[in-house]
N, C-alpha and C positions, 0 to 999 in steps of 0.2 A: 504493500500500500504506500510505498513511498518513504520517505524520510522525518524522523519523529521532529515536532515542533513546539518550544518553549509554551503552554499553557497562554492562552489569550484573558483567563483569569485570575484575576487577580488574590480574591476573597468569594470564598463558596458558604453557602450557607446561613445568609442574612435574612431571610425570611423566617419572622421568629414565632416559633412554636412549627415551624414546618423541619421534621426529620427525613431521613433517609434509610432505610439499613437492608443488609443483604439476608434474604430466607434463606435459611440454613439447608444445604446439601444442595441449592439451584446452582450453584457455579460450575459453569464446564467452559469449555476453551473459546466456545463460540457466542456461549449467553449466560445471561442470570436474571434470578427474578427478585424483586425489589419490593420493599414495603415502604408509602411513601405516608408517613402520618400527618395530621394536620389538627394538633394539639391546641391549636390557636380558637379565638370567637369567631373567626369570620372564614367564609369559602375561598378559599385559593383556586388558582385557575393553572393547569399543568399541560402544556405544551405534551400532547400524547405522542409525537412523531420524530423532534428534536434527539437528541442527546450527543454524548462526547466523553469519548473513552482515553481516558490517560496514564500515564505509566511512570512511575519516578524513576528517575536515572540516577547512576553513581553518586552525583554531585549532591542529591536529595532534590533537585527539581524536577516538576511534573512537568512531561510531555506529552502532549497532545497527538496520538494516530492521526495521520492525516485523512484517513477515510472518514473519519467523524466529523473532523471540522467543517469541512461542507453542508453550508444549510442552505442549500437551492430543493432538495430532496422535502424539507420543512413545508407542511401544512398548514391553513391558518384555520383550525378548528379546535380549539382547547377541548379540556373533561375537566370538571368543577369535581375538587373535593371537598365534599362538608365541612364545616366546622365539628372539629371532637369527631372526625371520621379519618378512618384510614384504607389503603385501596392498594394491588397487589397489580406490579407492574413487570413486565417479562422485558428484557432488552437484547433484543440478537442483535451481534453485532459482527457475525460472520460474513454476510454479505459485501459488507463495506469494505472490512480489512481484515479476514479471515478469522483466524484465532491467537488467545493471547500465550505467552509462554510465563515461566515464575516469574518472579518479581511484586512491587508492593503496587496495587492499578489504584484507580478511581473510576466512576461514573456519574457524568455529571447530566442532569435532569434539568429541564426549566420549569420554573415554578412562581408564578406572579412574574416572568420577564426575568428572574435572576435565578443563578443557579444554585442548585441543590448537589451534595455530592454524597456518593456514600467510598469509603475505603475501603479495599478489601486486598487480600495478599494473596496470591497461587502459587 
């Protein structure tokens, strides 16, 4: 898929009372499935199409898959999660840029326009 690229984010995870985490035993090389909570009073609106698979490198900086960072692929149709509701999200991402190998990844999710990430290691 090309050559890895420094993270376009900055700060993940600002949207507050909204989490991320990985369902336990979904990780395979090509996808995983995600629990995205929404702990907060009000409906957040999540970008169901978007997402961006990234990978720390040596140095400890995330880099961006270049098959991800591409949002020409991006819909403009959200899914509302409740307030005090939570919703179970699948993310293939073999199509884009195949599969991942060990190391420490991320996946980063939009959520109200900003992203969400969760961490996870293979």
């Amino acid at each position: 898929c090309g050559e890895d690229y420094t993270t376009v984010f900055t700060e993940v995870n600002t949207v507050e009372g909204v989490s991320m985490t990985l369902v336990e035993k979904t990780l395979r090389v090509s996808r995983a499935t995600f629990i995205i909570n929404n702990d907060s009073d009000e409906d957040v609106l999540l970008d169901p199409v978007e997402f961006h698979l990234e990978k720390k490198n040596r140095d400890g900086v995330w880099e961006e898959n270049i098959g991800t960072r591409v949002s020409e692929w991006k819909n403009d149709t959200t899914e509302v999660i409740p307030a005090g509701k939570s919703i179970q999200k699948e993310v293939d991402w073999k199509g884009l840029c195949g599969g991942i190998n060990s190391g420490e990844h991320r996946v980063i999710l939009i959520v109200n326009g900003e992203p969400i990430a969760c961490e996870f290691e293979k």
